[in-house]
C-alpha positions as CSV (number, residue, x, y, z in Angstrom):
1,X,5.7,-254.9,-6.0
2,X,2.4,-253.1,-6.6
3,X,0.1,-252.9,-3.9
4,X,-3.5,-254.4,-4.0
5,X,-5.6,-251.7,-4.1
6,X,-7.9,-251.4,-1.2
7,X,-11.8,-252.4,-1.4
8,X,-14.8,-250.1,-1.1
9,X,-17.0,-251.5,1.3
10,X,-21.0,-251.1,0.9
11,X,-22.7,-251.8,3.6
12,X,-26.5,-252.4,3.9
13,X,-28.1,-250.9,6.9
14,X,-30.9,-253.3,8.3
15,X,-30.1,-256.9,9.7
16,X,-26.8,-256.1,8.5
17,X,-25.5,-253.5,11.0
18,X,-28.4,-253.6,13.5
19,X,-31.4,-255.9,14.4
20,X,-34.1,-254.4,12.3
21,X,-36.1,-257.2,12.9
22,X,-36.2,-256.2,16.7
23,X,-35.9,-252.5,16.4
24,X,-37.9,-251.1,13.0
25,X,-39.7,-253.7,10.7
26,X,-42.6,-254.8,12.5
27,X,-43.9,-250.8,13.2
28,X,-42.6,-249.9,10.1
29,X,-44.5,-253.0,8.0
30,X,-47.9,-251.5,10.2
31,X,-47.1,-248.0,9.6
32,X,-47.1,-249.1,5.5
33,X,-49.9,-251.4,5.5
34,X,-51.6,-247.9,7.4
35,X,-50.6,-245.3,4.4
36,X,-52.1,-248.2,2.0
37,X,-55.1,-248.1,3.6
38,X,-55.8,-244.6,3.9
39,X,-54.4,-243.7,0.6
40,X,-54.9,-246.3,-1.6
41,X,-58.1,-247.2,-0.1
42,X,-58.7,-250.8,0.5
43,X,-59.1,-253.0,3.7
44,X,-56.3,-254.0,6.1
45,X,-55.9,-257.3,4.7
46,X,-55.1,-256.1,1.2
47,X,-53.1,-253.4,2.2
48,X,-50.8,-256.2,3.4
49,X,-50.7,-258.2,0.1
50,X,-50.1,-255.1,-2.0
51,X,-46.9,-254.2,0.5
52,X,-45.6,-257.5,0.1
53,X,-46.5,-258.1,-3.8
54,X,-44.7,-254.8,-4.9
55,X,-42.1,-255.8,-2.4
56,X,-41.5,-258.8,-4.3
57,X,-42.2,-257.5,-7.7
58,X,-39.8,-254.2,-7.6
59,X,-37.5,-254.8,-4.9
60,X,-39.3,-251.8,-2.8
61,X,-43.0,-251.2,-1.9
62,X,-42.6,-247.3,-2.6
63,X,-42.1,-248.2,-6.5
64,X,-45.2,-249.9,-7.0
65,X,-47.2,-247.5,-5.1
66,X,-45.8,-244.9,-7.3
67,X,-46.0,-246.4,-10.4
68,X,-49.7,-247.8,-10.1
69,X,-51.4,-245.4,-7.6
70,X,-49.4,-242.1,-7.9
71,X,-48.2,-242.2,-4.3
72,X,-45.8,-239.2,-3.8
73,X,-42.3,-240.9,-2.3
74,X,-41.3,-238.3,-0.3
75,X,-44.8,-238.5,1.7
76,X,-44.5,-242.0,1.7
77,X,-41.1,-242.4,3.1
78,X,-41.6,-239.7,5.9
79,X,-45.4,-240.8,7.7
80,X,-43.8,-244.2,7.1
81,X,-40.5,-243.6,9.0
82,X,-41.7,-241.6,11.7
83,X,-41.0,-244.9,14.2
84,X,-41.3,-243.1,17.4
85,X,-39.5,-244.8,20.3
86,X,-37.1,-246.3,17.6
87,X,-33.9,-244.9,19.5
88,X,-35.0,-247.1,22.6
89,X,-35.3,-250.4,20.6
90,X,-31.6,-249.8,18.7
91,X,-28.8,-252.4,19.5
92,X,-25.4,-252.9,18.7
93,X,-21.9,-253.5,20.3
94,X,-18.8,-251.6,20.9
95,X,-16.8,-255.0,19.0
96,X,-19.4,-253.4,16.0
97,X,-18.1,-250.4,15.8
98,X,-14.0,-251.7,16.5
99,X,-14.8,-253.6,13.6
100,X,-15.7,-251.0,11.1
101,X,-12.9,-249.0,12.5
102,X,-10.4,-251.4,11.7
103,X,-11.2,-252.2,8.3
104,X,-9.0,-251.2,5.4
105,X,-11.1,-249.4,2.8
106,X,-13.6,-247.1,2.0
107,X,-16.7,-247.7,3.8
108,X,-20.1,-246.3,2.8
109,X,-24.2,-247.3,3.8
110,X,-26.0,-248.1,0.7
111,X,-29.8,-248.5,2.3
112,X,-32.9,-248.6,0.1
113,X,-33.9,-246.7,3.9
114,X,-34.7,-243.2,3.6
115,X,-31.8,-240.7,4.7
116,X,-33.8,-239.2,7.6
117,X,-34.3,-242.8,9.3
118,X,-31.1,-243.8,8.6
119,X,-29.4,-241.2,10.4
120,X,-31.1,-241.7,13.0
121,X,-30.0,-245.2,13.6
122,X,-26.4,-245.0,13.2
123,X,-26.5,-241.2,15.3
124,X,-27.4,-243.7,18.1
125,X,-25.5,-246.4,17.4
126,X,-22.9,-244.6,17.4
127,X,-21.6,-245.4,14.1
128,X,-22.3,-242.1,11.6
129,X,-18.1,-241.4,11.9
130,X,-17.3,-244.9,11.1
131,X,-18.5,-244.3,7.7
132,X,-17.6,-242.2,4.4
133,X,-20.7,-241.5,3.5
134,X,-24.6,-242.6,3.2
135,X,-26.1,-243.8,0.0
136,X,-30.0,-243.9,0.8
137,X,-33.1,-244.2,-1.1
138,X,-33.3,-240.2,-2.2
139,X,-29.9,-241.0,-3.8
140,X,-31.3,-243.7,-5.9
141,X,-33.0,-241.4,-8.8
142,X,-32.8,-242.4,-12.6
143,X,-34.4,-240.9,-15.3
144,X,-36.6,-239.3,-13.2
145,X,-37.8,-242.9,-11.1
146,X,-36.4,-244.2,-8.3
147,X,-34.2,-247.4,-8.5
148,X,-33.5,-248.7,-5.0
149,X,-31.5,-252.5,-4.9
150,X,-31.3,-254.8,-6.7
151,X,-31.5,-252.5,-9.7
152,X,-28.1,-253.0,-11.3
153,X,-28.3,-249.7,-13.3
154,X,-28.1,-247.8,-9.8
155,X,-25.7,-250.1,-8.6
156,X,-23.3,-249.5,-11.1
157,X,-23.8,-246.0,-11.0
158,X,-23.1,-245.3,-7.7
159,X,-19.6,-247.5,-8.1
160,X,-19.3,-244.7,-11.0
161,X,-19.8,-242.0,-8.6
162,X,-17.8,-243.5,-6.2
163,X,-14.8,-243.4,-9.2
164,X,-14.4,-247.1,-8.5
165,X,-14.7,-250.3,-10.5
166,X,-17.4,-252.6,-9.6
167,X,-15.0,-255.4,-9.1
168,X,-13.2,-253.2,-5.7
169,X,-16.6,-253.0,-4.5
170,X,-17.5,-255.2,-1.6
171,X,-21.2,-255.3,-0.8
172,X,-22.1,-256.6,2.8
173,X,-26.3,-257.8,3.3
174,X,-28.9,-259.7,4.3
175,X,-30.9,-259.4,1.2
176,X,-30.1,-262.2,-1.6
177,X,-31.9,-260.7,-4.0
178,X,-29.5,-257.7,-3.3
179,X,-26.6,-259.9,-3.3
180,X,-27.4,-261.7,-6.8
181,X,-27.4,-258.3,-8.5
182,X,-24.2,-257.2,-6.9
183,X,-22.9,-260.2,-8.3
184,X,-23.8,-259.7,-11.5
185,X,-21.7,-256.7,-12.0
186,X,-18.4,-258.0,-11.2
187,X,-19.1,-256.5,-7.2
188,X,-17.6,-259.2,-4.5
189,X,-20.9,-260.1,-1.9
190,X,-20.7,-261.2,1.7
191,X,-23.8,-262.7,3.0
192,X,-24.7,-261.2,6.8
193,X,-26.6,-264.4,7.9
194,X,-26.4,-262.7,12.0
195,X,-30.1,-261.7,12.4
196,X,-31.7,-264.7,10.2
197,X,-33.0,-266.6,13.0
198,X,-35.2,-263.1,14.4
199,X,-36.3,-262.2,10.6
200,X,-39.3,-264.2,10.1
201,X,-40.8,-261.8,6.5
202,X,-39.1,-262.7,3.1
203,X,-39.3,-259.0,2.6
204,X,-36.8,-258.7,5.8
205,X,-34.2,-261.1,4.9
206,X,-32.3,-263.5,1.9
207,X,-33.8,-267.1,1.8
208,X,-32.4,-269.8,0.0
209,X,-32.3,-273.9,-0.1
210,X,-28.1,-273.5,-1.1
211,X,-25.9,-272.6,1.9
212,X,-23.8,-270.5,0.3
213,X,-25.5,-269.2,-3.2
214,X,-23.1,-268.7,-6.4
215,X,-23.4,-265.6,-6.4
216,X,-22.3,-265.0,-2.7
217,X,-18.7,-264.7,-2.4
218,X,-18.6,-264.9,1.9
219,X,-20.7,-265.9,4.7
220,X,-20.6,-264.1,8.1
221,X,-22.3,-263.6,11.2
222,X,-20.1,-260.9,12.5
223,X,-18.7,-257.8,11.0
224,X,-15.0,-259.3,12.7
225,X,-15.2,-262.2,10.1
226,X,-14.5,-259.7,7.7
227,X,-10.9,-259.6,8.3
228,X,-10.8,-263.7,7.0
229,X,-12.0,-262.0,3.6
């Protein structure tokens, strides 16, 4: 009898495998709403509408900032990310990282994050050998542009580069939007719903009036529900 080939597990990064709501959003959100101000130059208060409009519009504040005010991304993503005292305000659990260990599969971070802030969350969390490797948003590059989630172009690329089908890919977030173009592709979806109660910004977390969405496969609130899968 052949055996079911294993899955390949994408995993977001924030309010998925730490409390981003806690440790990152709310200095990172200020640190944007900052770079707006001072580089786009408009007051405080619409420096916070333009963050969350391109947010909504493209999936990722960095795209519209390029694409309508010539922001360079690598300056962006670095005076954005600086965070200091970020290692102080991390969180996770040793049943975490037993989980990840455990599970059958390929594993990988797929973050629209950039690679430098990434690291340094799961360097302190512990969690950098759990994984196969780290898709962030430098990876994300198309024709020149960036294409961070949801864009289903990128997403089915990197199942490409991966040498995978879509439909062994597993992708594990808190972001619906995320989730529904996963979906899309043939990719299985698992909901992380743990963090929803801390997340208070649409930008930080899925919302949505359904339970479970169609296009979300699983609902969990710990990695260890994974094994029920």
């Amino acid at each position: 009898m052949k055996k079911r080939p294993l899955p390949v597990w994408l995993f977001d990064l924030d309010n998925t495998l730490h409390d981003a709501s806690f440790a990152a959003f709310g200095p990172t959100n200020q640190a944007m709403n900052d770079y707006i101000v001072e580089h786009v130059e408009v007051t405080e208060a619409e420096a916070a509408l333009l963050r969350q409009r391109y947010w909504d519009r493209y999936g990722a504040t960095l795209l519209g900032l390029v694409r309508h005010h010539g922001v360079r991304p690598h300056h962006f993503l670095e005076v954005t990310h600086r965070l200091p005292g970020l290692e102080e305000r991390l969180r996770t659990s040793s049943h975490d990282r037993a989980a990840l260990r455990r599970l059958p599969g390929r594993k990988y971070i797929l973050t629209n994050a950039p690679r430098a802030y990434a690291m340094r969350v799961l360097d302190t969390l512990q969690l950098t050998s759990e994984f196969d490797g780290i898709l962030c948003i430098e990876d994300m590059e198309m024709f020149g542009e960036h294409r961070p989630k949801p864009d289903r172009r990128m997403l089915r690329s990197v199942a490409a580069r991966l040498k995978v089908r879509p439909s062994r890919c597993v992708l594990v977030e808190d972001t619906l939007q995320h989730q529904r173009a996963a979906r899309g592709l043939g990719m299985r979806t698992v909901w992380m719903q743990r963090y929803l109660k801390r997340a208070e910004s649409r930008t930080e977390v899925g919302r949505h009036p359904c339970p479970t969405p169609p296009y979300v496969c699983a609902r969990i609130r710990s990695l260890r529900m994974l094994y029920r899968l």
